[in-house]
PyMOL CGO cylinders between C-alpha atoms (Angstrom):
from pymol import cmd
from pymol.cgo import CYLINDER

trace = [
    CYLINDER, 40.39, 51.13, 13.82, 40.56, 49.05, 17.12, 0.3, 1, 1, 1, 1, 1, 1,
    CYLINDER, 40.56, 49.05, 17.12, 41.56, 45.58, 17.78, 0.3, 1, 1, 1, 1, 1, 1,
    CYLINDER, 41.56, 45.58, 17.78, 38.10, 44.67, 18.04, 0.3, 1, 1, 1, 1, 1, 1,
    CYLINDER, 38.10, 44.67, 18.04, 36.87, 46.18, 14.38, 0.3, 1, 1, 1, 1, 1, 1,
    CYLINDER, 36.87, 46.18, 14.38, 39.43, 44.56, 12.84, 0.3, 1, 1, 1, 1, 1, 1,
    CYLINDER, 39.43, 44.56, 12.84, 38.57, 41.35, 14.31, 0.3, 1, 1, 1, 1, 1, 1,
    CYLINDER, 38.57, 41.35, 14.31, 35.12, 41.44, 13.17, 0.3, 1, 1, 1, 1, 1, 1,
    CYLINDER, 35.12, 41.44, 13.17, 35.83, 42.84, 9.38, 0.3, 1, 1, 1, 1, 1, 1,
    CYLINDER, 35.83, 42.84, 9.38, 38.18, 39.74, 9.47, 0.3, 1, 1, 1, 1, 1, 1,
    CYLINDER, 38.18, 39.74, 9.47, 35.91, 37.39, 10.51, 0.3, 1, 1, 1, 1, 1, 1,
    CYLINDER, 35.91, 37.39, 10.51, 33.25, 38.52, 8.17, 0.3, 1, 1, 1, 1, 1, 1,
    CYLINDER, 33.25, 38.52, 8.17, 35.69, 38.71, 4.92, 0.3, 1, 1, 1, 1, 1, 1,
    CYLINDER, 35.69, 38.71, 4.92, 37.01, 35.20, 6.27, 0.3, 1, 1, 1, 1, 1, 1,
    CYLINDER, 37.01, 35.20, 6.27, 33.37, 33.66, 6.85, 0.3, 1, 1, 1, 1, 1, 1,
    CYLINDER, 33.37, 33.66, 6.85, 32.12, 34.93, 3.38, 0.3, 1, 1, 1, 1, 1, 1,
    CYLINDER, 32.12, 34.93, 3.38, 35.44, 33.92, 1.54, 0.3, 1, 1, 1, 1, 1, 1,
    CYLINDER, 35.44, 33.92, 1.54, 34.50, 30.87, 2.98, 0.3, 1, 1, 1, 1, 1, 1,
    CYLINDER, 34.50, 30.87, 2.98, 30.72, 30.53, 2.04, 0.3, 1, 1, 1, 1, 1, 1,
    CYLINDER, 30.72, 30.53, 2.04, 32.14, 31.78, -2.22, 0.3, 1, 1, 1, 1, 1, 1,
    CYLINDER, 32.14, 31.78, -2.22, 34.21, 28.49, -2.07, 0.3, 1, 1, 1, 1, 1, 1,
    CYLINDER, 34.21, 28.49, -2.07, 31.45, 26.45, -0.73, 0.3, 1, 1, 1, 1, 1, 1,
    CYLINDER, 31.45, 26.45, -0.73, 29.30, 27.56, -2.90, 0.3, 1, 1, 1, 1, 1, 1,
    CYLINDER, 29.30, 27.56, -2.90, 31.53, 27.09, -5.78, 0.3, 1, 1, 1, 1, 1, 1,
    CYLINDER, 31.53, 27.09, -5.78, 32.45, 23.49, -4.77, 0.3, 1, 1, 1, 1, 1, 1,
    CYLINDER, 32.45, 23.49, -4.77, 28.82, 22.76, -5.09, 0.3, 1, 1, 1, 1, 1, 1,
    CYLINDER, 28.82, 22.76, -5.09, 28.45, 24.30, -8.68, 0.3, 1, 1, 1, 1, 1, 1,
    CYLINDER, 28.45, 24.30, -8.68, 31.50, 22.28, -9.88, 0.3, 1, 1, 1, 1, 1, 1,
    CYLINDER, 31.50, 22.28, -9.88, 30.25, 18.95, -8.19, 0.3, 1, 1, 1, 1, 1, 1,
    CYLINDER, 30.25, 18.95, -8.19, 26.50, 19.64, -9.78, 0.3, 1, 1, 1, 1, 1, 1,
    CYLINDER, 26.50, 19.64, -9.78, 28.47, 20.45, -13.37, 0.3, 1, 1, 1, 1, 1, 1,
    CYLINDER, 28.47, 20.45, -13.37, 30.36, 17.73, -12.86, 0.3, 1, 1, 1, 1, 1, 1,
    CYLINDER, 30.36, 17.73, -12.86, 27.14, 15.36, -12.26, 0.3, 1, 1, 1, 1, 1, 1,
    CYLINDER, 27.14, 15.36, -12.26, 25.57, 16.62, -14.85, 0.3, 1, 1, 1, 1, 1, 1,
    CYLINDER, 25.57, 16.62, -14.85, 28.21, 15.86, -17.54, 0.3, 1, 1, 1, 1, 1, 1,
    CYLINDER, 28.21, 15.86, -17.54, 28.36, 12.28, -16.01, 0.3, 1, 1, 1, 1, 1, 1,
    CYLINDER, 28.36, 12.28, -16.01, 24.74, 11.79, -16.71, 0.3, 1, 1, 1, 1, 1, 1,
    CYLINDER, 24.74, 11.79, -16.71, 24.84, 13.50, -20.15, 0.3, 1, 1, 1, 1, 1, 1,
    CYLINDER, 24.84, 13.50, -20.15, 28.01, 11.54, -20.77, 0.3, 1, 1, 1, 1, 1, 1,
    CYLINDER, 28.01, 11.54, -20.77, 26.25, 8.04, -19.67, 0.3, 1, 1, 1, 1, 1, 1,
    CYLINDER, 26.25, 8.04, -19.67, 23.17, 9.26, -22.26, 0.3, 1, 1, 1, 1, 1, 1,
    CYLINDER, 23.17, 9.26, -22.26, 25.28, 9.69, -24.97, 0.3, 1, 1, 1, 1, 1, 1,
    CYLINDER, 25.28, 9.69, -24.97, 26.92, 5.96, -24.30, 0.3, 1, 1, 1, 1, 1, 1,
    CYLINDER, 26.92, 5.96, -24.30, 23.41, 4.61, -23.73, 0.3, 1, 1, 1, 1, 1, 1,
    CYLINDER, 23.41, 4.61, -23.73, 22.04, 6.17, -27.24, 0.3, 1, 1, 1, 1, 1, 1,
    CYLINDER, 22.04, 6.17, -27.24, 25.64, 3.47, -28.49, 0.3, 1, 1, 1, 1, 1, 1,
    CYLINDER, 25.64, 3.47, -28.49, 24.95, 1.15, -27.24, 0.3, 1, 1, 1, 1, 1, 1,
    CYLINDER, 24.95, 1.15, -27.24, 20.82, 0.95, -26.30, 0.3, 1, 1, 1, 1, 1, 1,
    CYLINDER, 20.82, 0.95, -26.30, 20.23, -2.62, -25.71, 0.3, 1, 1, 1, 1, 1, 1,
    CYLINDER, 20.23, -2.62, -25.71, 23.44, -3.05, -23.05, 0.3, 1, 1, 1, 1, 1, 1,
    CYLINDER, 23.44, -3.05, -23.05, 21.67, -3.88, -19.63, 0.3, 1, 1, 1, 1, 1, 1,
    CYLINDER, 21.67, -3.88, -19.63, 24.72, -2.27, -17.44, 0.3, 1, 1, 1, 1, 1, 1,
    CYLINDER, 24.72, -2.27, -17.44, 24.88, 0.89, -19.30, 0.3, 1, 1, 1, 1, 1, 1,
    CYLINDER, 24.88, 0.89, -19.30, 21.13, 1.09, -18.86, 0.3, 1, 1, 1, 1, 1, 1,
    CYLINDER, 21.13, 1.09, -18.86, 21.92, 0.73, -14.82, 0.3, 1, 1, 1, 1, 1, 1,
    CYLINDER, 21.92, 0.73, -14.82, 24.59, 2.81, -15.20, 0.3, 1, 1, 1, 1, 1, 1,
    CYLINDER, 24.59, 2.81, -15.20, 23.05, 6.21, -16.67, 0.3, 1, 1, 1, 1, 1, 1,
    CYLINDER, 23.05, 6.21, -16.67, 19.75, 5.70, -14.30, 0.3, 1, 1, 1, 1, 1, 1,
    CYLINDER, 19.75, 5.70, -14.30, 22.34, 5.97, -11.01, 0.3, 1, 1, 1, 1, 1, 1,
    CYLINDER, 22.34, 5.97, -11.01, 24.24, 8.57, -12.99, 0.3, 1, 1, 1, 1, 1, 1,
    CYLINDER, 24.24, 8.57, -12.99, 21.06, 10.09, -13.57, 0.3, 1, 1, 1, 1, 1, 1,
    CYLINDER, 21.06, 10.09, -13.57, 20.20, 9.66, -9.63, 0.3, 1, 1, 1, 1, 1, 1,
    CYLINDER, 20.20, 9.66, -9.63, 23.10, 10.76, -8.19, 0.3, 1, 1, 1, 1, 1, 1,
    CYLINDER, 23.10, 10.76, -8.19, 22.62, 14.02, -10.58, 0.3, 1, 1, 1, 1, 1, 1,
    CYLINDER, 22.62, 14.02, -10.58, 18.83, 14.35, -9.65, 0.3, 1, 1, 1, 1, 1, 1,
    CYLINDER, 18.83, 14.35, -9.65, 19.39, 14.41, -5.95, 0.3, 1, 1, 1, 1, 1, 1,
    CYLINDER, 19.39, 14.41, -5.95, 22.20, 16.48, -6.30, 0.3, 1, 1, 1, 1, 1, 1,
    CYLINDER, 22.20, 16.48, -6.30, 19.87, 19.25, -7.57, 0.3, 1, 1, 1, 1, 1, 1,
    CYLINDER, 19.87, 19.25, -7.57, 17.69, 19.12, -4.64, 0.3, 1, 1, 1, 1, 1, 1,
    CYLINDER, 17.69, 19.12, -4.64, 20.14, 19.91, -2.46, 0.3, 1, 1, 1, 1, 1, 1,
    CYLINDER, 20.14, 19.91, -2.46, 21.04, 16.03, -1.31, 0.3, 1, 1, 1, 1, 1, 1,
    CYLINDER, 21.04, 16.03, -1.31, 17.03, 15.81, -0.16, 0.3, 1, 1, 1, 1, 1, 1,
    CYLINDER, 17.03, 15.81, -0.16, 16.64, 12.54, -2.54, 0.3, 1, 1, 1, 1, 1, 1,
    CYLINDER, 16.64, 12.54, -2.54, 15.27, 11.49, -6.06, 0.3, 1, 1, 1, 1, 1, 1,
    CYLINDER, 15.27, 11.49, -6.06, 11.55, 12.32, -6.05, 0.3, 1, 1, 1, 1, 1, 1,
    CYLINDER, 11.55, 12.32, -6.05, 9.22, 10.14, -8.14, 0.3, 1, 1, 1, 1, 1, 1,
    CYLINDER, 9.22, 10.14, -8.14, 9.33, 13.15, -10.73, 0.3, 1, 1, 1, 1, 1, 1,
    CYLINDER, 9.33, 13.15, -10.73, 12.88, 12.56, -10.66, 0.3, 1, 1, 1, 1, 1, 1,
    CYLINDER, 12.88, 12.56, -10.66, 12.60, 8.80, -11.82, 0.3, 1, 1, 1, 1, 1, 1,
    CYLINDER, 12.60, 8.80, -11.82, 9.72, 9.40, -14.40, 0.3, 1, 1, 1, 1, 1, 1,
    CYLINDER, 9.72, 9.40, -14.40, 12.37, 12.56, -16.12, 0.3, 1, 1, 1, 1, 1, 1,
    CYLINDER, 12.37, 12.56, -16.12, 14.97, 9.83, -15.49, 0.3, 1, 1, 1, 1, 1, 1,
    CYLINDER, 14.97, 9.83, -15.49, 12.94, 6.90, -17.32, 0.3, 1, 1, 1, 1, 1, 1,
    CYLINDER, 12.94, 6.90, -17.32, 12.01, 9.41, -20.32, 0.3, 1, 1, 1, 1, 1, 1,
    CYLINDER, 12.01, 9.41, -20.32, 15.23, 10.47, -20.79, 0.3, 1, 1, 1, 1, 1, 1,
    CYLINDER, 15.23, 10.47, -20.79, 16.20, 7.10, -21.24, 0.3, 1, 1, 1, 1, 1, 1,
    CYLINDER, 16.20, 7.10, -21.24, 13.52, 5.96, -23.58, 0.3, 1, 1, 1, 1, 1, 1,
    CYLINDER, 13.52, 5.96, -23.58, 14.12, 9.00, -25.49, 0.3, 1, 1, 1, 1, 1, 1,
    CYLINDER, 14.12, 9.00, -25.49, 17.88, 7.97, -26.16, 0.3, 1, 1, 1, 1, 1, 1,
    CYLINDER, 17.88, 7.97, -26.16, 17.37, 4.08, -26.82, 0.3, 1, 1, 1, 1, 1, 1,
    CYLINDER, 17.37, 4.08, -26.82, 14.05, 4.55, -28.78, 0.3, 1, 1, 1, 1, 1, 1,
    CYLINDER, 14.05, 4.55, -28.78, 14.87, 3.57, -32.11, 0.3, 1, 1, 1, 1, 1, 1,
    CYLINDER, 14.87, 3.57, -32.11, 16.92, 0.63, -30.74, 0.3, 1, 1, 1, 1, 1, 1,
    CYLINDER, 16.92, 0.63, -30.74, 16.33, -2.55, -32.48, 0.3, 1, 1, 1, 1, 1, 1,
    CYLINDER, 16.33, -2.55, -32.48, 15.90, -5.45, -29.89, 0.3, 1, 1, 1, 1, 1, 1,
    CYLINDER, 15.90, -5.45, -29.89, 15.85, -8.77, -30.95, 0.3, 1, 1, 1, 1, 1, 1,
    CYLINDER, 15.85, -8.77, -30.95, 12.41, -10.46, -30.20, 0.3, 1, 1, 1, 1, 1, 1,
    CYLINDER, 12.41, -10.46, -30.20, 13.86, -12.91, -28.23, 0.3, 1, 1, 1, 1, 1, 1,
    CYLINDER, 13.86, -12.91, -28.23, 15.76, -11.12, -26.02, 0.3, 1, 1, 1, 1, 1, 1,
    CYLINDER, 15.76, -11.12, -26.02, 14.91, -12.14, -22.41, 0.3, 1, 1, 1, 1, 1, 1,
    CYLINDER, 14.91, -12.14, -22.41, 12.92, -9.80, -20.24, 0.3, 1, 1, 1, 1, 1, 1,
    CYLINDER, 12.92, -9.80, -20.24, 14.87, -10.56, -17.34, 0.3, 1, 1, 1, 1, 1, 1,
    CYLINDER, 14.87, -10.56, -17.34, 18.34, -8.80, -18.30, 0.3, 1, 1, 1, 1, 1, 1,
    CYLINDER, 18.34, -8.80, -18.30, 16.36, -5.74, -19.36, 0.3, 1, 1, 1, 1, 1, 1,
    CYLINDER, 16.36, -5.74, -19.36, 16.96, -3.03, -16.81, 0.3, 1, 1, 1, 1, 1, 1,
    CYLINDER, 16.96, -3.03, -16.81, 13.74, -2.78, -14.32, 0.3, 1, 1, 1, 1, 1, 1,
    CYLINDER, 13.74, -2.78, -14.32, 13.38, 0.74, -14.30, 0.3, 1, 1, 1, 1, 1, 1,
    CYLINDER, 13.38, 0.74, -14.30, 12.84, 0.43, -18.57, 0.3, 1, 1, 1, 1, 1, 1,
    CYLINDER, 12.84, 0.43, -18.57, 10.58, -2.44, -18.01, 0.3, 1, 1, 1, 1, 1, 1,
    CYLINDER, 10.58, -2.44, -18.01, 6.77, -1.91, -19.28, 0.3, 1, 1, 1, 1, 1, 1,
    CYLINDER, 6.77, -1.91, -19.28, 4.69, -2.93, -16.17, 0.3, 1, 1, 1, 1, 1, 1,
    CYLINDER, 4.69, -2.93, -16.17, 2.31, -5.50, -17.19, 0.3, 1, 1, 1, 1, 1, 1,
    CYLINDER, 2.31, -5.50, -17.19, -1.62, -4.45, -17.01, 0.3, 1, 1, 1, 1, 1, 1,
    CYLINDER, -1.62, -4.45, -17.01, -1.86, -8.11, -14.99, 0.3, 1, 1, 1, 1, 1, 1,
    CYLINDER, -1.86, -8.11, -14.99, 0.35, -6.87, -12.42, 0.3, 1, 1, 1, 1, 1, 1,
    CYLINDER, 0.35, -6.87, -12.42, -1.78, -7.19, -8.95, 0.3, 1, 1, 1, 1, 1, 1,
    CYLINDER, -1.78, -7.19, -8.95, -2.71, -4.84, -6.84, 0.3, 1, 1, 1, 1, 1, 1,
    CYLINDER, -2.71, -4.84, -6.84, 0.28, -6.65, -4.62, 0.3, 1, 1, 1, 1, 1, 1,
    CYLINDER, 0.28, -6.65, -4.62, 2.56, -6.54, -6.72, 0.3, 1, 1, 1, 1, 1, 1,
    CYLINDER, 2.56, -6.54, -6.72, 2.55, -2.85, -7.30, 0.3, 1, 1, 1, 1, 1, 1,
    CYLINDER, 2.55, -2.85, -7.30, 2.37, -1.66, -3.59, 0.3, 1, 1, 1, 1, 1, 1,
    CYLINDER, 2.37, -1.66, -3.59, 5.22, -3.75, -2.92, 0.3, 1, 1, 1, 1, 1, 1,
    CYLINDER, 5.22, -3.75, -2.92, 6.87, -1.79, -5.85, 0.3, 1, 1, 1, 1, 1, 1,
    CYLINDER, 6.87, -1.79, -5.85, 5.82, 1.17, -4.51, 0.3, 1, 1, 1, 1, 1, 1,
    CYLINDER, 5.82, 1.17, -4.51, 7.50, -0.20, -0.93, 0.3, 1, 1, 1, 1, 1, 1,
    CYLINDER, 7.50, -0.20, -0.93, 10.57, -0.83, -2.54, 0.3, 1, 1, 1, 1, 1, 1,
    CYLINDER, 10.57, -0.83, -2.54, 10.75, 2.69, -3.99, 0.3, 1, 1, 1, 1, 1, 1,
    CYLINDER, 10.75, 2.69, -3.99, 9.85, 4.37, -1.17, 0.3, 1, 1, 1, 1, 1, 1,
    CYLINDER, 9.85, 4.37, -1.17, 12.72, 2.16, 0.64, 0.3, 1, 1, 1, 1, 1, 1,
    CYLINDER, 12.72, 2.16, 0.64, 15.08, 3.31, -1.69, 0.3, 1, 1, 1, 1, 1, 1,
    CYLINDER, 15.08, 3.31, -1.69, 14.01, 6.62, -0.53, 0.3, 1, 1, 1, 1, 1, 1,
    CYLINDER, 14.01, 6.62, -0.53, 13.22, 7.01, -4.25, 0.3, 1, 1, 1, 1, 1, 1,
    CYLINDER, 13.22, 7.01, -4.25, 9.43, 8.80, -3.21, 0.3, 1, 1, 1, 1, 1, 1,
    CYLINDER, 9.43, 8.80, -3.21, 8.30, 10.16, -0.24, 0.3, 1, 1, 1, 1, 1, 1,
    CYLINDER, 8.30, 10.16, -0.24, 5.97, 9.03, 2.21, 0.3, 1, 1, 1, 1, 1, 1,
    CYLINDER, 5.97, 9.03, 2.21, 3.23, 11.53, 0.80, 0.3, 1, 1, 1, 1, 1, 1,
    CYLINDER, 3.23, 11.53, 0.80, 3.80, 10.31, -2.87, 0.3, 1, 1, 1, 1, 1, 1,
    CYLINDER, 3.80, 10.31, -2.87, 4.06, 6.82, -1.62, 0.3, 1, 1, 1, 1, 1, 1,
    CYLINDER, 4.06, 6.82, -1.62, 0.62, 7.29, 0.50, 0.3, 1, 1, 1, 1, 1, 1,
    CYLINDER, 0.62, 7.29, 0.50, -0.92, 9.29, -3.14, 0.3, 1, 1, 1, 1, 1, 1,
    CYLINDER, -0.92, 9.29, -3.14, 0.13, 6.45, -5.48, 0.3, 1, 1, 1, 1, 1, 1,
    CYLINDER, 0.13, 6.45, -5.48, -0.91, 3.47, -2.62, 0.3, 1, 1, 1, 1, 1, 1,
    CYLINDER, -0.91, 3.47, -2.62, -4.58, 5.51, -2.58, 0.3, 1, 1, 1, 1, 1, 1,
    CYLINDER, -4.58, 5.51, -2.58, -4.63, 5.58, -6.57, 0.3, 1, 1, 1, 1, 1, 1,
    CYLINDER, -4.63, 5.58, -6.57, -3.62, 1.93, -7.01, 0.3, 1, 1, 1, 1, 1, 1,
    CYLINDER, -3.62, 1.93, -7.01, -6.42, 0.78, -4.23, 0.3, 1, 1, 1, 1, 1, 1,
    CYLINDER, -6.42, 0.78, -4.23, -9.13, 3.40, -5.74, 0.3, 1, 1, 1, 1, 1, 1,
    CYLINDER, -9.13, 3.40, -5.74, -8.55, 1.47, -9.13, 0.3, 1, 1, 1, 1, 1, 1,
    CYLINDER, -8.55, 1.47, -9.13, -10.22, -1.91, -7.77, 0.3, 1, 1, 1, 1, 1, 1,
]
cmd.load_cgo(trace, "trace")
């Protein structure tokens, strides 16, 4: 085999050595994610009424959505799996009656059916902000809420 041949069988065992470690890396860091999340679920279902775990499984829960699409963001499917997930785990958590609505996390919050038509496109802003939605689901939604009036 010539210089050249070797070269290029190098390069190509080098470049696809390289691309098995990436892709590993990215396995591990999405495993890893994922037991963060699970791990901030099973602390949540402890302690269900604790307004920082709350905040701290939805970015745990985040960080592990987006990281399954690649880094491309949390879709609004993300957040509504994300805000299931977490009603599923503190459901049968007894909160006091007079507990005030204001430390309760806002992405567990029951949106009032009083809420104006304001006050939910500027929710919908703030989402889309966050780069929590897209532009086409924030466009959708801002069509549904002004074909309800």
């Amino acid at each position: 085999m010539d210089n050249t041949s070797c070269l290029v069988v190098f390069f190509f065992v080098a470049l696809t050595g390289v691309w098995i470690l990436v892709a590993l890396n990215k396995r591990a860091e999405l495993a890893n994610l994922k037991e963060t999340y699970e791990n901030s679920l099973t602390n949540l279902r402890n302690r269900p009424t604790d307004p920082e775990v709350h905040e701290r499984t939805l970015r745990a829960g985040r960080a592990y959505a987006n990281a399954t699409r690649n880094k491309a963001g949390v879709t609004l499917f993300d957040e509504t799996a994300l805000a299931n997930d977490i009603r599923a785990v503190t459901a049968n958590a007894s909160q006091s009656s007079n507990q005030n609505p204001k430390h309760t996390p806002a992405a567990v919050q029951v949106k009032s059916k009083t809420e104006t038509i304001d006050e939910r496109i500027a929710a919908l802003q703030k989402f889309r902000a966050a780069d929590m939605i897209t532009d086409e689901e924030f466009e959708k939604k801002r069509k549904d809420i002004l074909d309800s009036i």
